[in-house]
Structure formats: structure tokens, C-alpha cells
C-alpha positions in Angstrom: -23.2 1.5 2.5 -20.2 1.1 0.3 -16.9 -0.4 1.5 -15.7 -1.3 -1.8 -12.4 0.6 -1.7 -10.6 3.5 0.4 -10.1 5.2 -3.2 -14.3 6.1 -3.5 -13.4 8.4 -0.7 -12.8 12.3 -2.2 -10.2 14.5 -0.5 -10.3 15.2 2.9 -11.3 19.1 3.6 -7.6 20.2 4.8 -6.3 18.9 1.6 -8.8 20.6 -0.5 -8.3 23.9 1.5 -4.7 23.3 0.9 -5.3 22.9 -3.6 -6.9 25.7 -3.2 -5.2 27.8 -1.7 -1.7 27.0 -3.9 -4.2 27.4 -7.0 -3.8 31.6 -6.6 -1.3 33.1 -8.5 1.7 31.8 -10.3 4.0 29.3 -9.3 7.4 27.7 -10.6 6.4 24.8 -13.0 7.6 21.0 -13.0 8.6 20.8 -8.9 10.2 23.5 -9.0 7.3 25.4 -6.3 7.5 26.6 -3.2 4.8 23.6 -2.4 6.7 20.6 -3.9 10.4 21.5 -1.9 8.4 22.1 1.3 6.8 18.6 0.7 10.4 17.3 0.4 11.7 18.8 3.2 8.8 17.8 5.0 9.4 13.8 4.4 12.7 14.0 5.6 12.1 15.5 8.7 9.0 12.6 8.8 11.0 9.9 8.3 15.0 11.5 10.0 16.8 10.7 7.1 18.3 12.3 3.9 15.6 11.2 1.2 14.8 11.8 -2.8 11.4 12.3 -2.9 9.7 12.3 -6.5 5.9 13.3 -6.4 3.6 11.2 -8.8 0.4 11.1 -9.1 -1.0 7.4 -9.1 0.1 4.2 -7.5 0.7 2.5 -10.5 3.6 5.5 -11.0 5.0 5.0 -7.9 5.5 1.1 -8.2 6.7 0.9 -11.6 9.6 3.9 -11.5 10.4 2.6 -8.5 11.1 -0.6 -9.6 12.2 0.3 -13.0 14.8 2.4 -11.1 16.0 -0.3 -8.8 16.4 -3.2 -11.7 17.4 -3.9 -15.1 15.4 -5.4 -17.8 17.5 -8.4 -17.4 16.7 -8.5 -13.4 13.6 -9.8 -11.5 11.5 -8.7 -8.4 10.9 -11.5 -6.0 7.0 -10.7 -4.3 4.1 -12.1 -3.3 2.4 -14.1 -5.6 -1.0 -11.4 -5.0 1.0 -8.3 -4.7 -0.4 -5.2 -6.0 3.0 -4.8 -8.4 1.8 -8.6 -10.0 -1.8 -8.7 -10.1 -2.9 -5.0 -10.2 -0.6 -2.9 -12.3 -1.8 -4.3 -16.1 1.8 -4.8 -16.2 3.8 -1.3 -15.5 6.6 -2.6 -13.3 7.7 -4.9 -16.5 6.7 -2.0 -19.3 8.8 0.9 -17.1 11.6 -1.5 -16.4 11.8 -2.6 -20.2 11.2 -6.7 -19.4 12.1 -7.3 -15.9 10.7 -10.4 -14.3 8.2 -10.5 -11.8 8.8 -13.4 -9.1 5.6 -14.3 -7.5 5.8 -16.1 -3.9 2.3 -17.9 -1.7 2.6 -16.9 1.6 -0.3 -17.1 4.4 -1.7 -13.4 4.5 0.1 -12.0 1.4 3.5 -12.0 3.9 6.4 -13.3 2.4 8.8 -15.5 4.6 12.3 -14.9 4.6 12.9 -19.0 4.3 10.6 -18.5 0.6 13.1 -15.6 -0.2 16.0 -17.9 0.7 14.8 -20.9 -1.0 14.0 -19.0 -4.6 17.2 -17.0 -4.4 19.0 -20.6 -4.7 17.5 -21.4 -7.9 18.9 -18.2 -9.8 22.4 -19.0 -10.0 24.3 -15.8 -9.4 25.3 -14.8 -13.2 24.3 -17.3 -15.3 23.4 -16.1 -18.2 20.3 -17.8 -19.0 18.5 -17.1 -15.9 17.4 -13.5 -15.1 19.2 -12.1 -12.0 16.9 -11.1 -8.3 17.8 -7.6 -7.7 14.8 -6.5 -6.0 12.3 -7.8 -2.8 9.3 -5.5 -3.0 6.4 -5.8 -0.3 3.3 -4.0 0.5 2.2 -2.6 3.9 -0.2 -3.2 4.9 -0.8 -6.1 2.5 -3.3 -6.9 0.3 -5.0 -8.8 3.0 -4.7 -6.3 5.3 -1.9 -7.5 7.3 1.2 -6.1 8.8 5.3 -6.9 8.6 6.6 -5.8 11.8 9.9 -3.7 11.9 11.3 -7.1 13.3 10.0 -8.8 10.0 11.2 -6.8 7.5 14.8 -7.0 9.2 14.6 -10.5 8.3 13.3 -10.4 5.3 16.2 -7.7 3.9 19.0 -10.4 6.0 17.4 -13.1 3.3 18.1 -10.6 0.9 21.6 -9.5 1.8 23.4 -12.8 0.2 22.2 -11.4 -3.2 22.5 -7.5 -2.4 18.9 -7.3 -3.5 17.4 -3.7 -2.9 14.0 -3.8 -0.6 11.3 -1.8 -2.0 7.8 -1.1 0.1 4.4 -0.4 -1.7 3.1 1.7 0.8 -0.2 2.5 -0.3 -1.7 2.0 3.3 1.5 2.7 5.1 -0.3 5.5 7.5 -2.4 2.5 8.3 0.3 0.5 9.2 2.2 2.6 10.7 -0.6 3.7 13.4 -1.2 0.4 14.2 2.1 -0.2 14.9 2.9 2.5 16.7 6.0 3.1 15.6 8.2 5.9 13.8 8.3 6.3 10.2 11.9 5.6 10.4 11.6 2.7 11.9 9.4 0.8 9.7 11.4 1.8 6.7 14.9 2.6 6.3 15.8 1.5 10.0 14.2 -1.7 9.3 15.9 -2.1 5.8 14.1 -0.1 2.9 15.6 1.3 0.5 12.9 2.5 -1.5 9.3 3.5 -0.4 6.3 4.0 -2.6 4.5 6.7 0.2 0.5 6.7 -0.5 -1.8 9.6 0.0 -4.1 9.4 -2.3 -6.1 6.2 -0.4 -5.7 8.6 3.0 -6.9 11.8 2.1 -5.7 13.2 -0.9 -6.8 13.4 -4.2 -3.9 12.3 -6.3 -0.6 12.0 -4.5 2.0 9.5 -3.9 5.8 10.1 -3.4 8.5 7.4 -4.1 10.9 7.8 -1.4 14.7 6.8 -1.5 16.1 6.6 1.6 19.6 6.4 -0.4 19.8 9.4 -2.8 22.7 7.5 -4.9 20.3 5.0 -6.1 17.9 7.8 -7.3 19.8 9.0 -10.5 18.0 8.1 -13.0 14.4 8.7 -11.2 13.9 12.2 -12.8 14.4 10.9 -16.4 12.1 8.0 -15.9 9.4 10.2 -14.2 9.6 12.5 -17.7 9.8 10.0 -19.6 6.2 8.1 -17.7 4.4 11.6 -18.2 4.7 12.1 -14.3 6.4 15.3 -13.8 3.5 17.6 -14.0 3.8 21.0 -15.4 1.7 22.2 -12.4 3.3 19.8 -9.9 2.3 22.4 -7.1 -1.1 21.0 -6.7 0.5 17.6 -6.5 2.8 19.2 -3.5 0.3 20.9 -1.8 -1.7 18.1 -1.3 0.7 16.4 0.7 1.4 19.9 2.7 -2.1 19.9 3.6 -1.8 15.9 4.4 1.2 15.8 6.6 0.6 19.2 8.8 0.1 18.7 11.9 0.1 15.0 11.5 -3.4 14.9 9.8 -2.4 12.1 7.2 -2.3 10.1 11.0 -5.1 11.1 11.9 -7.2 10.6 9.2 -5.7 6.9 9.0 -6.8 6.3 13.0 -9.6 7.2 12.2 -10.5 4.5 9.1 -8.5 1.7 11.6 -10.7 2.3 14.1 -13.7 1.7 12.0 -12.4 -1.4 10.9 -11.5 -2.9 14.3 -15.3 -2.0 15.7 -16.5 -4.2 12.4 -13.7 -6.8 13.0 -14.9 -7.1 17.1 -18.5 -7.1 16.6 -18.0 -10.2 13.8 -16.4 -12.3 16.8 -20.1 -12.7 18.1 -21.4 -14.1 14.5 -22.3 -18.0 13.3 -23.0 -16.3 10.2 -19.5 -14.8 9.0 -15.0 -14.9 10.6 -12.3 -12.7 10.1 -10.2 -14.2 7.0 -6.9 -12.7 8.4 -6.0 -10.3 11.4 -8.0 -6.7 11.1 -4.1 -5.0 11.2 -5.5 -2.0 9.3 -8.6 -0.3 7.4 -9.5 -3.2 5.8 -11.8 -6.1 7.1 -11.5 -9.8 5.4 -14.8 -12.0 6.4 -16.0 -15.3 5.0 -19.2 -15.2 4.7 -22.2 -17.8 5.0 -24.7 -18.1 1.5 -27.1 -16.3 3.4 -25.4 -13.3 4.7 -24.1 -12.8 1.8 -28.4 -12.6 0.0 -28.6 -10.3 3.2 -26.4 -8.0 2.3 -26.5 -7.4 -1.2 -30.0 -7.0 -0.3 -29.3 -4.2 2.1 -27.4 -2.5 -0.6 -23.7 -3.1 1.1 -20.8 -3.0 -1.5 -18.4 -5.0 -0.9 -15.9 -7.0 -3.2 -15.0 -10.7 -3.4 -11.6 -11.6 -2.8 -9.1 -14.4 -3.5 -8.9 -17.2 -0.7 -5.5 -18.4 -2.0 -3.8 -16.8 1.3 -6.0 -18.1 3.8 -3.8 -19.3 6.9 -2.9 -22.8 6.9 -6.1 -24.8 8.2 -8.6 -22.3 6.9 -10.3 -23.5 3.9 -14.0 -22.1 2.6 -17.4 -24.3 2.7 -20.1 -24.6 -0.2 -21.1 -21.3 -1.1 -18.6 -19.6 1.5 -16.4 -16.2 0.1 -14.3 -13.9 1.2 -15.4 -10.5 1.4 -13.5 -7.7 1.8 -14.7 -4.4 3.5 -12.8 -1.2 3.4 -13.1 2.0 5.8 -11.3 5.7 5.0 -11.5 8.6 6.3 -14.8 9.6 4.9 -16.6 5.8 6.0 -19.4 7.2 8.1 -19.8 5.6 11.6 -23.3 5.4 10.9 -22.7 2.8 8.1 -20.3 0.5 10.1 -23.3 0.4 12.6 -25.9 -0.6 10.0 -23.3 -3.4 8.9 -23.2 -4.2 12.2 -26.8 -4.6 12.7 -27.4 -6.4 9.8 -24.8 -8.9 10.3 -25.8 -9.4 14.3 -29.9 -9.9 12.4 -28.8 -12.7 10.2 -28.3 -14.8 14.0 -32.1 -15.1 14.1 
């Protein structure tokens, strides 16, 4: 039973059918294929806007060009505190934008508030020259906890931003799992809401290795092309980086395949709502389930053979604080989490009672 990450998961089959089948014959190198501009098409019909799309390969390669493109070494990117751009890029986002600061913010959840954005906007004086300048707000959906900005949210979040003309980037690495659970377009959530600039994950929700960095404003996308050369991310072969995402988005399998880990996680989150021996962290918004666990659940478990990692406690809500031996573990379901296991974690759990 392993629920360490959504990345253990392979490729889903439609993907794999789809690698294989662009693997026969030759093809245009360096996104030039037939597969890659399809892909691009494809995201702007998804999302009803004129986009530049830019394939990569890794998350870390989204994030980083992205924000490298949006800011200048002398600039900064206000986020949370336990973003994945601070805490789990060994430092890209400052490497790929030659120095630029990385603002960390607390917030309950790993949500920023737009009166935190406000109040650290004030203390960089608009160009003083011994202060690096905000250009960017970058946020993650869902977050690192698992929670969810709501259209509504990130609307006031980019009106904090506004004073400053800061640019709103998303880290989208779970964004399918948002976005089913909140039931609402693409376009909506993102450039309707205020991105500018969206790092679209696959490769957690199906696909082997494929993320596109998606700017919803072509104009700010001009120097994208040299910095993905220049990062080793524009792939001689890039077709296999494009057909992934065909076989993802057809027939709105990338959905799917996201329902499907959500509902996983909501049958673990429900069934924990009957336990003395472990509570929900946060929310279960997404795929991923937060629990503080007792000492003793926790023997249980390892026990049983469940992975699971420990996770930080720094954004529990306000009032929510850990007792003697208490953690916080986090669970994650993908597309390829077998029922079976969710209902041995069950069991196990509902056991510890007696």
C-alpha cells in the first residue's frame, strides 16, 4: 500500500498507446511535429483563449522558465513560505532567473491572503534601489496541503497584486485535481480569474513526463523559447513529449483520470471522520489526504507496510496544534491507487478503535 506520491504512478495506458504510436516513422524534430502543434492547438481550445504553450518535461522546468521569464534577476516572487518553487526546486527559480528573490509568505493551508500580499508589497518601496522589486505572485493549485483557491480567491489575490503590476503565475501540478473538484472551466480558474502564466501538469495525472507552461498573454512569452534551449528543454524528439498530452487531453481523459484519484481520497478522508485514532489536517479538496496521526496508528501502519510521508505542521489552521508523538501524514491517490488499498487503509485505521 503505497501513497507516498502521485509520481510512483507509470503512464496511464491511453498515454502509452499514444508514445507508441507517434514512435513509428519520422517526425519533425525540436516541436516542430505534427504531435506537439496539435497539443498546442488543443490547450487553446481547453482553456478559450489565445495561449503560448512550451512543452517541458519536468516540473522543476516548468516553474523556473516560467518564472525566470516573468522576472528579472533584480525582481522577487512573493509565495507561500512551503511552496513547491521555495522548498522543492533545489533552487531553479533563482538559478534560471539569474538571482531573483524568492518571498516566502505563512498562510493556514499553504493559501496566501491577499491582506499578506498587501502588507509585504508595502515594505519594497517601488524603485528603490536597494531593495529588490515584487514582480511576480506565484501559487500552486491545489496546494501543497491539498487545498484549493477558488476562482473568487485568485481574483483577489491578482486585485492585491494590481497596485504593483505584478504578473500571477499558477504551479499547476495538480490543477486537473483542482479543477474537477471545482467544477469549473479551465478558463475560469486561470486567465478569467487573473493568470497570466500557468505551469499545466501531466506528468502526476497520467503521463510520463509532460508539463506545458502556458501564457495566456503571448507578448509576455518572447524570450520563453531561448530560455527553454538554453535549460536543455526543447527536446530533439519533442513528439513523444506532445503525444503524451494528445493521448492525455482526448476525450477529456486527463479529467477523468483526476476524478478518479479525488474520489479515492474523499472515501479515505470520510471514513477518518469516524476515528479517535487520527483527523483530517486540512480540507481533502483534491488527491491528497493530510491526517494527524495518534503514536499508535502510526506503529500500525508502518507495520502494515503503508507508505506514507511525514509532513510539515507549520500550516495547520489556526487552533490546530499536534500532541506528544502526533504527525501529520500525508497520503496520496492517482490514477493507478487501487481501490483495494484505500479499503485496507480503511480497515486498518477503523481496527486501531479496539
Amino acid at each position: 500500500m503505497n501513497f507516498i506520491s502521485d509520481n510512483i504512478a507509470g503512464a496511464s495506458p491511453k498515454v502509452m498507446a499514444a508514445i507508441a504510436a507517434a514512435n513509428d516513422g519520422p517526425a519533425s524534430a525540436y516541436g516542430t511535429d505534427g504531435w506537439t502543434q496539435a497539443t498546442e492547438r488543443r490547450i487553446a481550445e481547453i482553456f478559450e483563449h489565445e495561449v503560448a504553450v512550451f512543452l517541458v518535461t519536468s516540473g522543476t522546468a516548468a516553474n523556473a522558465l516560467a518564472l525566470a521569464s516573468l522576472t528579472r534577476p533584480w525582481g522577487a516572487v512573493i509565495t507561500h513560505e512551503e511552496s513547491h518553487v521555495a522548498d522543492d526546486e533545489c533552487g531553479a527559480p533563482e538559478f534560471f532567473s539569474d538571482g531573483a528573490k524568492l518571498i516566502g509568505l505563512p498562510g493556514a493551508g499553504n493559501k496566501l491572503s491577499p491582506a499578506d500580499v498587501t502588507q509585504t508589497l508595502a515594505r519594497f518601496r517601488e524603485g528603490a534601489l536597494h531593495q529588490v522589486q515584487p514582480q511576480v505572485l506565484s501559487i500552486t493549485q491545489a496546494t501543497e496541503c491539498g487545498t484549493i483557491y477558488t476562482p473568487y480567491e485568485i481574483r483577489a489575490l491578482k486585485a492585491a497584486a494590481a497596485p504593483r503590476s505584478l504578473a500571477l503565475h499558477m504551479d499547476g501540478a495538480r490543477f486537473a485535481n483542482a479543477l474537477v473538484t471545482l467544477g469549473c472551466s479551465p478558463a475560469e480558474t486561470t486567465w478569467k480569474a487573473g493568470i497570466d502564466v500557468l505551469s499545466f501538469g501531466g506528468t502526476k495525472n497520467g503521463a510520463w513526463a509532460a508539463e506545458a507552461v502556458v501564457f495566456f498573454d503571448p507578448a509576455r512569452a518572447a524570450e520563453m523559447k531561448w530560455r527553454r534551449k538554453r535549460a536543455g528543454q526543447t527536446l530533439s524528439k519533442g513528439r513523444l513529449i506532445g503525444a503524451q498530452f494528445e493521448g492525455l487531453l482526448a476525450d477529456g481523459h486527463w479529467l477523468d483520470l483526476a476524478r478518479y484519484a479525488n474520489a479515492l481520497a474523499q472515501r479515505l478522508a470520510q471514513a477518518i471522520g469516524r476515528s479517535t485514532q487520527a483527523r483530517l489536517a486540512w480540507p481533502c479538496q483534491a488527491n491528497e489526504v493530510f491526517l494527524i496521526l495518534s503514536p499508535a496508528l502510526q506503529a500500525r501502519l508502518k507495520a502494515a507496510g503503508v507508505g506514507y510521508i511525514d509532513w510539515s505542521a507549520r500550516a495547520l489552521p489556526v487552533g490546530e496544534a499536534l500532541a506528544e508523538g502526533e504527525v501529520v501524514g500525508r497520503f496520496v491517490m492517482s490514477f493507478a491507487t487501487p481501490e483495494a488499498d484505500v479499503t485496507r487503509l480503511i480497515a486498518l485505521i477503523e481496527a486501531a478503535e479496539g
